[in-house]
N, C-alpha and C positions, 0 to 999 in steps of 0.2 A: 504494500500500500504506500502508495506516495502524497505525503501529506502538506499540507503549509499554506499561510497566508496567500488570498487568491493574489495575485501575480507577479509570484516569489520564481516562476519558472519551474514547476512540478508538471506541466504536460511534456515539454523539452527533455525536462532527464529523465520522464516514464521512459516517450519513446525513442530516446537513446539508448538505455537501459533493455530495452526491447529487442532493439538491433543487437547490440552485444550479445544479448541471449541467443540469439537467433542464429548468429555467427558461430557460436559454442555447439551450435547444433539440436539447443533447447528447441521442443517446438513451442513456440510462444504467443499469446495473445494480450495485447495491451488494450485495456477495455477504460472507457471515459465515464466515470458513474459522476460527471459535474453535469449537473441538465444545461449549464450553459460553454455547449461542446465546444473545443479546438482542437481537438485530436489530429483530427482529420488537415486543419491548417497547418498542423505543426507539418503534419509531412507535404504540405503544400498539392493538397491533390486536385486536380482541377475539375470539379463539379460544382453542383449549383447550392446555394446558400446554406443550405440545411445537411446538405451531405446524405441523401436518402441510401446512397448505395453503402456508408457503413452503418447503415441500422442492425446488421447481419456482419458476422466476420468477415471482414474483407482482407483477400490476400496482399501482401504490400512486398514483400519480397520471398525469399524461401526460408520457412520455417518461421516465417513474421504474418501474423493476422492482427486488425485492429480492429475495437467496435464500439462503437455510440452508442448509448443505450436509449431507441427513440419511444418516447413512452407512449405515444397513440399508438404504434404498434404492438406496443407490450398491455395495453388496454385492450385491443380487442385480441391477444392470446390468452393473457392471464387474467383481467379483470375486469372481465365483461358483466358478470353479474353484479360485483358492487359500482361500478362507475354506472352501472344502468340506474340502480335504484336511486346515487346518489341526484343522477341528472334528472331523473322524474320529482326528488325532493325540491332541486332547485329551481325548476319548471315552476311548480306549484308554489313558488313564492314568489313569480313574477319575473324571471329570466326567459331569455330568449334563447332557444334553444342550441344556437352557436354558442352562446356564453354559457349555458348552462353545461355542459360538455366541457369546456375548457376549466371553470371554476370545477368539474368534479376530479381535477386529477389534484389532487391532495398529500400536501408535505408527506414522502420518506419513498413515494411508490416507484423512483425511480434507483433507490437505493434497495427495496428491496425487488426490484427485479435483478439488481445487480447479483443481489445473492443469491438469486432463485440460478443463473447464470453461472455462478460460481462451483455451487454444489453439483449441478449437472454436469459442468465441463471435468469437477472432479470424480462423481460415479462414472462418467463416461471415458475418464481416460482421456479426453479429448488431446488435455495440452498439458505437457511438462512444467508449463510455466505462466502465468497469469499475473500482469500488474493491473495494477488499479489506478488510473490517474482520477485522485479523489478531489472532489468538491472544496472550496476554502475549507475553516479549521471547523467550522461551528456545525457544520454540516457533515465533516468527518464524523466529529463525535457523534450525532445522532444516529450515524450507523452504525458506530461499533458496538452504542446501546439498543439497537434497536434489537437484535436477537434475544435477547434476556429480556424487555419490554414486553414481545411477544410470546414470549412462553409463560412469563407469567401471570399472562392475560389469559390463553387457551388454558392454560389448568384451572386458575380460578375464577374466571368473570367467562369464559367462552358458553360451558357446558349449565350454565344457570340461567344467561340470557339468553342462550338457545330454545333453551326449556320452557323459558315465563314466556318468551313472544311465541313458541307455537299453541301452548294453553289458551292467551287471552287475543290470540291475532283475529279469531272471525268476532268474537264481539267489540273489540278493539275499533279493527276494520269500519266497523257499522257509523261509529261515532267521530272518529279520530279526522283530525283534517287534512291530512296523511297519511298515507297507506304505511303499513307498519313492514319493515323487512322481510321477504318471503324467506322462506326455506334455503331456496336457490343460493339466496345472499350470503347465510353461513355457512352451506357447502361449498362456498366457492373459498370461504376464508380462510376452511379447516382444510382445502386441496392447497389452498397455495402456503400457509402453515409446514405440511407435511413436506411440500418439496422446500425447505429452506431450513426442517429439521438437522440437529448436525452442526449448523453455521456456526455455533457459538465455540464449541468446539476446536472447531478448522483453525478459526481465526486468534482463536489462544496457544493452539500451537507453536512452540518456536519453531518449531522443527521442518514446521511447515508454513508456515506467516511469517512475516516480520513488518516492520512501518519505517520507512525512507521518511525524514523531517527534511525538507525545505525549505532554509530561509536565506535573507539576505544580511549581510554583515549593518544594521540599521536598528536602530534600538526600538522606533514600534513594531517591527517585525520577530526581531528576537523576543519580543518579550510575547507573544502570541505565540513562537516557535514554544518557551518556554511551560505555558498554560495548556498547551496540546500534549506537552510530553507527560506533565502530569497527570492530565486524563484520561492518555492512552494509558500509563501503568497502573489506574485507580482501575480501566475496564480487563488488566489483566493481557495487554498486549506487550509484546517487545519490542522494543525501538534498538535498531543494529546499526544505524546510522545516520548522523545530520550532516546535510549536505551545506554548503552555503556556496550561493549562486553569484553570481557578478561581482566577483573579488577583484577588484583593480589591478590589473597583471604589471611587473615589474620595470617593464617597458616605458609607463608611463608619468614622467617627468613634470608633465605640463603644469604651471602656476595655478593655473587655472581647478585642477584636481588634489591641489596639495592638504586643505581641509577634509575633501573626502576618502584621501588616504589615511591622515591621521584618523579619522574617526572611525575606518573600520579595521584598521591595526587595533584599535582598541578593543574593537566590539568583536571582532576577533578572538583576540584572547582569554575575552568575558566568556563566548561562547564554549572553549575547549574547557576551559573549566567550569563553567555548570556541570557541562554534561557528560563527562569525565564519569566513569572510563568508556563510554563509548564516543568510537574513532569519526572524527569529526572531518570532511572530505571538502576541499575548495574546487571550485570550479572558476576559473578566469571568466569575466568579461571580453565577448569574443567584438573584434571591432564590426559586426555585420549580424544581421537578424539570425535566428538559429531556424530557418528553415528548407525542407524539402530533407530528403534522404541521405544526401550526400554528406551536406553540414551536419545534420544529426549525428552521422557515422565520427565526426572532428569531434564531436564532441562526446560521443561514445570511446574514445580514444582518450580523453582528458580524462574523463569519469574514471574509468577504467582502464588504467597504464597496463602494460605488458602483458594483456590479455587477461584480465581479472574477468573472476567469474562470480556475478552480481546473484544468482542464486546459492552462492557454498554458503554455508549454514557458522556466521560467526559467533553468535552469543544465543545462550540457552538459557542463562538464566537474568530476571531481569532486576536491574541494582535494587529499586525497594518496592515492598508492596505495603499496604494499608488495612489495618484491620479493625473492629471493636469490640473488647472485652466488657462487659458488666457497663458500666459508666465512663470506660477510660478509654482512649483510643491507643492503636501502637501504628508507631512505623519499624517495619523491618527493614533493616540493610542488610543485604551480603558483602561482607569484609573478611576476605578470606585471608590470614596469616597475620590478621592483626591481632594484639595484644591487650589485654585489659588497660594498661598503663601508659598504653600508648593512644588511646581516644580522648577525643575530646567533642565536645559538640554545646550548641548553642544558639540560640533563637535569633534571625535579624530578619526584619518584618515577618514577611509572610514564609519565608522559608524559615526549614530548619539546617542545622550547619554543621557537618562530620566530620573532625580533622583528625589523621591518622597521619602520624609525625610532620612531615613534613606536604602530606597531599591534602585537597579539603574538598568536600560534596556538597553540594544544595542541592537539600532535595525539597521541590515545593510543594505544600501543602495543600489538600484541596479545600473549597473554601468552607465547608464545617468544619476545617482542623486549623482554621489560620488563627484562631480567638483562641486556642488553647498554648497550654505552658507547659514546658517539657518538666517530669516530677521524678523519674528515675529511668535508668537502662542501665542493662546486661548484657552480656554476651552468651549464647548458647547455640554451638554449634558453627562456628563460624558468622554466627548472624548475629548483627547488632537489632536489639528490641530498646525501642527507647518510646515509653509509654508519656500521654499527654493527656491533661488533662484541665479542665476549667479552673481560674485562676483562685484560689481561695478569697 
């Protein structure tokens, strides 16, 4: 999954990262789950505005497929019976029926056809390799929640409001100024449920997921880079690498850019140490647009020096995770080989702060643990547990 601030340049390194793969002999497909597509731009293909021909994987070189996820098509395959009911809902309240049709494609259905898409490609074998060019950050995150949203909606609210609306739906019907959800509606909910069973799974795997962060060496970028990484490790994902996009290449002299060097030597820095230990990757500012095949391949070549292989498998396990005991919260780190005597840690704003001799962590807190006050930590098992709780 390739994540970050919308236009940090995460279509660019999906589909150079794509190439690479593809090059390695991965069969690969780089799929665009942002509803407002570039995919297609990025390789500069010459069709008409919308790009109808990648609604479906389209082949782009050998062993390279890409694909849009275009949701009126994925409406009348997957969700024909709730976009039906919802556009009769909105009918009945005075839309016209073009509008009524467009207002029922409703927040998240293009993410999860993304997944209905994913799991398939993986019971079928289809493809070795599957990136994600994802949506900005905020839209990230609701997919990563959106699996665990759903399931525990079908166990608990699915099978009850199934039940009350087919009991009271013919006298309902009679009165109601609305036709109440037919049957059809929840079978279709409970089919497309089933094929996206799994997802939460998939996408927790190291072994087999991981999350590319995105940013640019800029301090409102970083700091959103920052908020994303903590929400991917609160949903249990692992982040294997941040990339930072338009890094001033050493070429360049000009008076003119001397402020915007110093400021991202800085932010630079800032960056390799937040996110420490994972390996932090620059990518030069190329002096020309990054697109079409060719250029991508230049910059599949930056990304990936000497034939690096963007799917080998480098971190399994992920630096901290988040838990809550009784009243009190913990953060877990893995700090492996350290010492009782040798930590140290300490609250500055909203982070929490791990120093182990001479290296130091931030890890940041999410925002029901920022109001909390570190009260004790141990060590067990190579893991630092350091428990928080409200300030006395």
């Amino acid at each position: 999954m390739f994540s970050g601030k919308g236009g940090v340049g995460k279509t660019s390194l999906a589909a150079a990262t794509g190439i690479q793969l593809a090059s390695l002999g991965y069969r690969t497909l780089v799929m665009s789950v942002d509803p407002a597509h570039s995919l297609a731009d990025s390789f500069d293909l010459e069709a008409g505005l919308f790009h109808g021909r990648t609604s479906e994987p389209l082949e782009i070189a050998e062993n390279l497929h890409i694909h849009e996820v275009n949701i009126q098509k994925e409406i009348r395959r997957h969700w024909r019976q709730i976009s039906t009911y919802i556009t009769n809902i909105l009918k009945t309240s005075g839309l016209g029926g073009v509008e009524a049709e467009e207002m029922a494609i409703f927040p998240g259905m293009e993410e999860l056809s993304a997944m209905l898409y994913v799991n398939q490609f993986r019971r079928e074998e289809t493809y070795d390799a599957v990136l994600l060019d994802c949506a900005p950050t905020a839209e990230s995150l609701r997919f990563i929640a959106m699996p665990t949203t759903l399931d525990w909606y079908m166990k608990h609210v699915f099978p009850m409001q199934r039940g009350f609306l087919k009991a009271v739906r013919p006298i309902a019907n009679r009165v109601a100024p609305v036709e109440l959800p037919p049957d059809s509606y929840f079978a279709n909910v409970k089919e497309l449920f089933d094929k996206i069973e799994g997802i939460d799974t998939l996408m927790e795997d190291p072994e087999t997921t991981s999350v590319r962060l995105v940013t640019n060496a800029e301090k409102m970028v970083i700091r959103e880079t920052q908020r994303a990484f903590v929400y991917f490790s609160l949903h249990g994902l692992t982040v294997d690498t941040v990339i930072v996009n338009r890094v001033l290449p050493e070429e360049v002299h000009d008076d003119f850019f001397r402020q915007w060097r110093e400021s991202q030597n800085r932010f630079l820095k800032e960056v390799e140490a937040y996110f420490e230990p994972i390996p932090v990757r620059r990518v030069p500012l190329f002096p020309y647009e990054m697109l079409g095949y060719e250029r991508l391949k230049l910059l599949a070549q930056r990304l990936y020096p000497d034939g690096a292989d963007p799917a080998a498998v480098t971190r399994l396990e992920r630096p901290y995770t988040f838990h809550k005991e009784g009243d009190a919260y913990e953060v877990r780190v893995h700090i492996p080989f350290a010492e009782k005597g040798e930590i140290g840690l300490f609250k500055k704003g909203e982070d929490l702060v791990v120093e182990v001799g001479t290296l130091r962590r931030h890890i940041g807190l999410p925002t029901t643990m920022t109001h909390l006050t570190p009260v004790r930590a141990r060590l067990e098992n190579r893991m630092l547990v350091v428990e928080l709780k409200e300030a006395a």
